[in-house]
N, C-alpha and C positions, 0 to 999 in steps of 0.2 A: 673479612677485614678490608676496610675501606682504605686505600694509601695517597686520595687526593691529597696534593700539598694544601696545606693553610692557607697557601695566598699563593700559592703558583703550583700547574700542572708538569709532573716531568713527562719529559718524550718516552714514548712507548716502544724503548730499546733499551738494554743493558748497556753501562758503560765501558765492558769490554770490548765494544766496537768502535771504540774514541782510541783516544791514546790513552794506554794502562801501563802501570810497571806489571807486571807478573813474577815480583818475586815470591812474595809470600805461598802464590798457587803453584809455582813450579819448583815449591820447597816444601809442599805437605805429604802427608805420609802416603806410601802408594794404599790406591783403593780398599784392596783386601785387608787394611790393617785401621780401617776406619771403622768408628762406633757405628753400628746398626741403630738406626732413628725411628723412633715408634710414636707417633703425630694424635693427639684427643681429638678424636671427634668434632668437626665444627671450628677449627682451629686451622684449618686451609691458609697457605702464608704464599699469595701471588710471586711469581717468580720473579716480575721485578718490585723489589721495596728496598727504599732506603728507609733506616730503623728510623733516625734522628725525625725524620721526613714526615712517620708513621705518628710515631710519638706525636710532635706536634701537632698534628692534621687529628690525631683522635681528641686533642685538649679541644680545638674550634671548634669542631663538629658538635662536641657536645655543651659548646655554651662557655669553655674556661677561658677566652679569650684574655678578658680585664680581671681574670682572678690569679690569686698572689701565685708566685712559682718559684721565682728563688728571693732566700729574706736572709740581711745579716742585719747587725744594729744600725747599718750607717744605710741601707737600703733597702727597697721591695719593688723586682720585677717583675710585674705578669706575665703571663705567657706571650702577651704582645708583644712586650719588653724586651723579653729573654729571645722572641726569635728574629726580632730587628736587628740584635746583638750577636745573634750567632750568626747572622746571614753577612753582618759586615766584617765580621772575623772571617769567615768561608774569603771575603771577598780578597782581602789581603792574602787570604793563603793563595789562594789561586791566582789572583791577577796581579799580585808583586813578586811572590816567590814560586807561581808556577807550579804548583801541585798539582798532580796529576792522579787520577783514579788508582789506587795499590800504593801512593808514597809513602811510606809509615812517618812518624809523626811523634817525636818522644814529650812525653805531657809531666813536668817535673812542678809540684804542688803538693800544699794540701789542703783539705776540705775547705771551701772559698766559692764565691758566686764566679769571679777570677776562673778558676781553675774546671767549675760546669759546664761555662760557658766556651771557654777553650776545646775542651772533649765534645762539645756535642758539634761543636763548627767543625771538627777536624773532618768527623764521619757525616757530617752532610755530605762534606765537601768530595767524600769518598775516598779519603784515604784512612789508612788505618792505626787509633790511638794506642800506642806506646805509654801506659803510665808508670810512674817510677815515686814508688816513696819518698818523702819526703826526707826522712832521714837517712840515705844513702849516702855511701862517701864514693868517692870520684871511682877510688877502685870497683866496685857495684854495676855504677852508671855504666863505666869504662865496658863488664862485660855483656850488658843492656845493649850498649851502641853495637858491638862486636856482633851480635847474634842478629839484631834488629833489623841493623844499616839505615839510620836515619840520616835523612840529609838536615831534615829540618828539627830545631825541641823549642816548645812553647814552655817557659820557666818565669816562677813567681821571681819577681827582682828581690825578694830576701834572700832567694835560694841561688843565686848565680856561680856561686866563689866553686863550689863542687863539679859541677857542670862544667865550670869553665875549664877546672883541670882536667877532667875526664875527658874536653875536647882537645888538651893540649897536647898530649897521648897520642895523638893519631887516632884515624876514623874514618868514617865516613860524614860525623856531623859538620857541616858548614854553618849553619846560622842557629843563633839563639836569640829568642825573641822574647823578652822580658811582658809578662804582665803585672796586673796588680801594681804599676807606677802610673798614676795618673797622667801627669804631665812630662814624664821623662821623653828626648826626642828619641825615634827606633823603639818608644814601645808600643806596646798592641793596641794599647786604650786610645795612643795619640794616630797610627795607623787606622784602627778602623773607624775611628772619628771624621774620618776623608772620606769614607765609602759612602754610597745613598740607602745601601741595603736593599737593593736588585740583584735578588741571586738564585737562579733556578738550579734547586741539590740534585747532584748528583745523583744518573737514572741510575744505580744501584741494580746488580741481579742481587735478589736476596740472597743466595750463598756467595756473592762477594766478600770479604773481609773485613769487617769491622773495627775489631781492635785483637790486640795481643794482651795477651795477660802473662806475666813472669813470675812462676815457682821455681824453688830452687830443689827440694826435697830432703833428701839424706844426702846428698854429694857434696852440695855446695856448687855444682856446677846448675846455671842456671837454664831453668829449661822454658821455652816460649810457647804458652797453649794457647790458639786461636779460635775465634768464634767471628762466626758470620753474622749478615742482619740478622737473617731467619733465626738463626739460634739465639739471639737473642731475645727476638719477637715471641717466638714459642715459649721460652721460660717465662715469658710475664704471663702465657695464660695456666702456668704451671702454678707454682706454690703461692703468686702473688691475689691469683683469683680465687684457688680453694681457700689456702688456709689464712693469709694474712685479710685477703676483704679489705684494705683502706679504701677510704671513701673521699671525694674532693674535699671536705673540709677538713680534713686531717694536716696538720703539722708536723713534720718530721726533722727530728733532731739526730743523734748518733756519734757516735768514734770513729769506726770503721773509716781508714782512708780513702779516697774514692782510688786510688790503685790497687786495691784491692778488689776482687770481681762481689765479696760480700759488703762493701762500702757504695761501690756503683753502681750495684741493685739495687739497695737498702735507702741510699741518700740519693740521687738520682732517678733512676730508669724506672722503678717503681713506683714511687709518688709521681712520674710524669704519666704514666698508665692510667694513675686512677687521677689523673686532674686536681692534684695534693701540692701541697707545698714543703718546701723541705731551707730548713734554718742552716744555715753555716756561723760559729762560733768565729769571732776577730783574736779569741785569746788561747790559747789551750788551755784543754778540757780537764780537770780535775775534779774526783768525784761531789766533790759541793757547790765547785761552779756548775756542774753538770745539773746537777738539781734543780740548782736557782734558776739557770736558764730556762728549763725545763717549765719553771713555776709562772716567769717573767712570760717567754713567749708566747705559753699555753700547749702548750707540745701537745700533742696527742698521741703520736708513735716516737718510740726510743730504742734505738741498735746500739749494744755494745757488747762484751763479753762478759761470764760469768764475774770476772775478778772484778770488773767497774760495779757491777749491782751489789757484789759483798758489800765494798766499800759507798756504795752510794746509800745503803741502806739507812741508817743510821739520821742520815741529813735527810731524805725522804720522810720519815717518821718524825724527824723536827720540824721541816720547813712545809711539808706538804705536795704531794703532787696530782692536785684536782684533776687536771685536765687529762691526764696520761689516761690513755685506756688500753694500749695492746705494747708491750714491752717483749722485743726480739734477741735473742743471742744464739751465737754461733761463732767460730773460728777455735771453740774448744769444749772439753766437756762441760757439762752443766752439774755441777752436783745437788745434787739433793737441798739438802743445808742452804743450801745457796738459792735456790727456789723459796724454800720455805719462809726463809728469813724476808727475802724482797715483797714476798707475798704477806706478811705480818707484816710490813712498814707498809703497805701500800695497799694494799687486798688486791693486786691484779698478782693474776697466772701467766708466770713465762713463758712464750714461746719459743722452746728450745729447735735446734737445725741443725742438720750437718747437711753442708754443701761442699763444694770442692772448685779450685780456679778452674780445673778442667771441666767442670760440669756446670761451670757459669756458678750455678747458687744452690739452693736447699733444696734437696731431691728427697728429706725425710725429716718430718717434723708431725707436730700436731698443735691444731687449735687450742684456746683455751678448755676448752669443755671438754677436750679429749684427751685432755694430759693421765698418763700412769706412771706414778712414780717410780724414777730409775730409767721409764723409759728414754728415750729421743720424741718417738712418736712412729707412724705409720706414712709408708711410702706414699708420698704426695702425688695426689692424678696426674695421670700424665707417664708417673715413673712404673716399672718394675723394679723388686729388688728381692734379693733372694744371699742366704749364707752358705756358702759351700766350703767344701775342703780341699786339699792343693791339687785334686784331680779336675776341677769342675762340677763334683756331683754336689746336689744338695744334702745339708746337713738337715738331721732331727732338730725338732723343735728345743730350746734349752741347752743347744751343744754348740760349742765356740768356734767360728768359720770364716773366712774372706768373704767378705761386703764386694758383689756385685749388682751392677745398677745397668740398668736401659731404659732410653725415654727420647725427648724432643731434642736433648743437648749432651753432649758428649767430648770425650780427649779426642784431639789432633794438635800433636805436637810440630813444632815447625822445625825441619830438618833434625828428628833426635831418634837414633836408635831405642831411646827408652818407650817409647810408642809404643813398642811389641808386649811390654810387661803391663803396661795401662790395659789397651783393649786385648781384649783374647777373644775368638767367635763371636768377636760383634758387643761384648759384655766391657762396661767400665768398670775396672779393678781399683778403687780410687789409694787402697791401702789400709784400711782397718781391719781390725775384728771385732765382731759382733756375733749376739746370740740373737732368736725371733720365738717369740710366743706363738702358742698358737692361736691369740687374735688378731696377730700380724704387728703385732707392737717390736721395735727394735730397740738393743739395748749393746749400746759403746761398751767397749771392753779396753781397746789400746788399739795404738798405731801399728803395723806391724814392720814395721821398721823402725828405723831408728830417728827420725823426724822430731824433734823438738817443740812442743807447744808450749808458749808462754804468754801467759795475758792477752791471748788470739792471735801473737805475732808466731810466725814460723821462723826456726830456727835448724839450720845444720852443724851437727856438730864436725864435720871435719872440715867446713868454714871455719869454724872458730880456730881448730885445732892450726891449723894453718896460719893463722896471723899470729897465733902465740907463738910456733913456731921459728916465728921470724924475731921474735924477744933476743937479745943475746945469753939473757941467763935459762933462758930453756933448753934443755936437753930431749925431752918426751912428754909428748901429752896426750890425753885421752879426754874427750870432752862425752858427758851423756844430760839427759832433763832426771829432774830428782822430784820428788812429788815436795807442793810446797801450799798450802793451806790458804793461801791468798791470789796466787797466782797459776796453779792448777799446775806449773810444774816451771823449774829454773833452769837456765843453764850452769854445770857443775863441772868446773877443772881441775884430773888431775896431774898434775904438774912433777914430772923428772927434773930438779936443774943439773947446771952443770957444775962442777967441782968450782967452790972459791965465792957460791951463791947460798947466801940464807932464806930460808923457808919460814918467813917470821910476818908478821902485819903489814909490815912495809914493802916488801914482797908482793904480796897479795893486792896492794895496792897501784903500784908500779903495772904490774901485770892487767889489770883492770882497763890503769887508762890505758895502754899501751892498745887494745883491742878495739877501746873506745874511739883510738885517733884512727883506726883503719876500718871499722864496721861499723853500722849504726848500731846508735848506743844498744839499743836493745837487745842485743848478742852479744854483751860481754858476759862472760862466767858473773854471775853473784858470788858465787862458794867457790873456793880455790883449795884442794888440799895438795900436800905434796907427800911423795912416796919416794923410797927407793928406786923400785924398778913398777911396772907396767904390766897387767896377766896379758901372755899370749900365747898362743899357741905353741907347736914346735915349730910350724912353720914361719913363725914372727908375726900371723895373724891379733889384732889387739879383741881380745876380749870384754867389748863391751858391756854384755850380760853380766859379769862380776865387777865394773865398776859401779854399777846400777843397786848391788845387795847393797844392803846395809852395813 
């Protein structure tokens, strides 16, 4: 792998010999609790590379210079474009606000050329991106900055109002630097419109830091898994080269936030691997504008989840989608039906995936040509993966087990005792269950906890439980996912009040926004019932398994 810059060589030292923060490195798990890294053949990743660095230097190399890279309706940058832009972003990070190699970096967007271009300039520049959903409320952000410690966050100017409270809070954040306003004074467009774009990226050791990615899991307490260049570099010769194969002339559209590690694969780092271009929508996506764009731009690749393709179906088979030729999901299970159906409106075969933020991306999928019904697919080169039982030993073929994984990329949590329940002997335990054929084909079964999957979004239910909590007419609550035929599962409350409160429509409603005005939307209960009392144990343990029956 060749890591000449595009248009400048870096010095042939790591940046840990500069001035570095070392927080992130002198907050990762000790040694012996880190994933054992198993590297493909021919896939050698020099010890110093900056990712961003890489990416671009492979686009010139191979001719992509003046070809499109990032496209919305109102623009298209080439790779020339795009890294003029990112060099003069780097240049204000660095030489107004002094960023330093290890600074983290909170990236508050959503999908936008805006918001690519921010992340790819942070990690030039060597420090490490921070992104945060878009639909976060301040309390979210608030324990984001806590864990993080950013001094600095790069935020779209629609998105300021949340931010700004989570800075009011107390923190460590100091500056917020608004993009996506043209002309506004202090924001980034009118900042790096001052720089010349003379910026030599950051010598990077490839396991330097790159970015942070935040899951929350079952707790609701958030937990920070981190990836280096290297590990990211390594996943792109992972599923991106076997199984997906884009090719430069591909267009890439999708859902998938880019704060999410399957959005920033998917719509970013991937299409810059293979010299592709990737569309960002001005309006949110809903399943017929999805289409039409789809129709309009000429898309050729499309990421989203199962429940978008249900519903995009229908408008697919009216409107038509010529150009589409390899269609990705992940972030939940794929059902059947739901394959079968996109593939009647369309004649393309899903490419289903389970990946994990810990594990960067998809460590088990299959081509179109090698789909089996029910399955996932086969562990993608690169990976091992194996179903065992709670001892470690492997299961028979057909018998229901813990999903562990080894490969190029793997969990390191940043400062979190739950590291020891991820990796065990070196193995990633990401959290399912699953059965394996004996021709290696794998097959999802459920999460083995308690983890909430909803239209790809992750969901904890004693988050939720907790802000209802805070209701005055609540007494008890018990939140679980319920299986739901459009959205592969909801979240479902059920609700103790207190004496002097009615359990009636308006109730349910009340209750609703009330979770709505403290979480992003997409964790409020849809279904609310109300009870007496709550099953739990003797020891006042809540039994989730019986609010889940029927």
């Amino acid at each position: 792998m060749n890591t000449t810059s595009a248009s400048t060589s870096a010095p042939a030292h790591s940046a840990a010999s500069a001035q570095t923060d070392r927080f992130v490195h002198d907050r990762l798990p000790p040694p012996d609790q880190w994933p054992r890294r198993v590297y493909l053949p021919g896939s050698d990743i020099p010890e110093q590379a900056n990712l961003v660095e890489v990416l671009f230097s492979r686009a010139f190399q191979n001719g992509h210079a003046d070809r499109p890279m990032l496209r919305s309706d109102r623009i298209t940058l080439s790779y020339a474009d795009a890294l003029d832009r990112v060099k003069r972003i780097a240049q204000v990070l660095t030489e107004d606000f002094g960023l330093v190699p290890g600074n983290r970096v909170l990236l508050r967007g959503g999908n936008s050329i805006g918001m690519a271009l921010a992340w790819l300039a942070v990690v030039l520049a060597g420090g490490v991106a921070v992104a945060g959903m878009p639909l976060l409320r301040a309390k979210e952000l608030g324990e984001i900055i806590a864990k993080a410690q950013p001094l600095l966050a790069l935020c779209d100017g629609a998105l300021l109002e949340e931010l700004e409270i989570a800075q009011s809070r107390g923190g460590t954040l100091q500056t917020i630097i608004p993009f996506n306003l043209m002309n506004a004074p202090g924001s980034m467009a009118v900042l790096s419109a001052q720089k010349d774009g003379h910026f030599t990226p950051c010598p990077t050791a490839s396991d330097d830091i790159a970015l942070m990615a935040f899951t929350s899991g079952t707790t609701g307490s958030p937990k920070a898994a981190v990836h280096s260049h290297r590990d990211v570099l390594a996943a792109c010769e992972a599923w991106p080269r076997h199984v997906l194969q884009a090719r430069p002339d591909d267009i890439v559209m999708g859902s998938p936030p880019l704060a999410f590690t399957f959005g920033l694969g998917g719509l970013l780092i991937f299409p810059m691997w293979a010299g592709a271009s990737v569309y960002y929508p001005s309006i949110p996506y809903t399943p017929e504008a999805m289409v039409q764009l789809i129709q309009q731009v000429g898309a050729t690749i499309c990421y989203t989840a199962p429940t978008f393709y249900r519903q995009m179906a229908a408008f697919a088979r009216l409107h038509g989608v010529p150009d589409l030729r390899l269609c990705v999901s992940a972030g939940e299970s794929l059902p059947d039906a739901t394959r079968q159906l996109w593939k009647d409106a369309t004649g393309i075969e899903i490419i289903d995936g389970i990946g994990a933020t810990e594990m960067f991306h998809i460590f088990i999928s299959s081509s179109p040509g090698e789909v089996r019904p029910g399955a996932i697919g086969k562990v993608v080169p690169g990976y091992t993966a194996k179903v065992v039982d709670d001892s470690g030993a492997e299961v028979p073929h057909g018998h229901i087990g813990r999903l562990a994984v080894i490969g190029p990329t793997g969990c390191r949590y940043l400062d979190d005792e739950r590291q020891r329940n991820y990796v065990k002997d070196g193995w990633n335990f990401p959290g399912d269950a699953f059965t394996q054929d004996a021709d290696g084909y794998f097959f999802y079964q459920a999460r083995d906890d308690d983890l909430i999957i909803t239209a790809g979004y992750n969901v904890a239910g004693p988050e939720v439980e907790d802000a209802l909590l805070k209701h005055p007419a609540v007494a008890e609550c018990g939140v679980v996912g319920v299986p739901d035929a459009d959205r592969g599962m909801v979240v479902k409350a059920f609700v103790v009040l207190r004496p002097g409160h009615t359990g009636d429509a308006a109730q349910v409603k009340a209750l609703q926004a009330h979770v709505k005005a403290m979480l992003a939307p997409f964790k409020y209960p849809r279904q609310i019932a109300f009870l007496l009392q709550l099953p739990r144990t003797e020891t006042g343990k809540l039994q989730r398994f019986k609010l889940r029956q029927p």
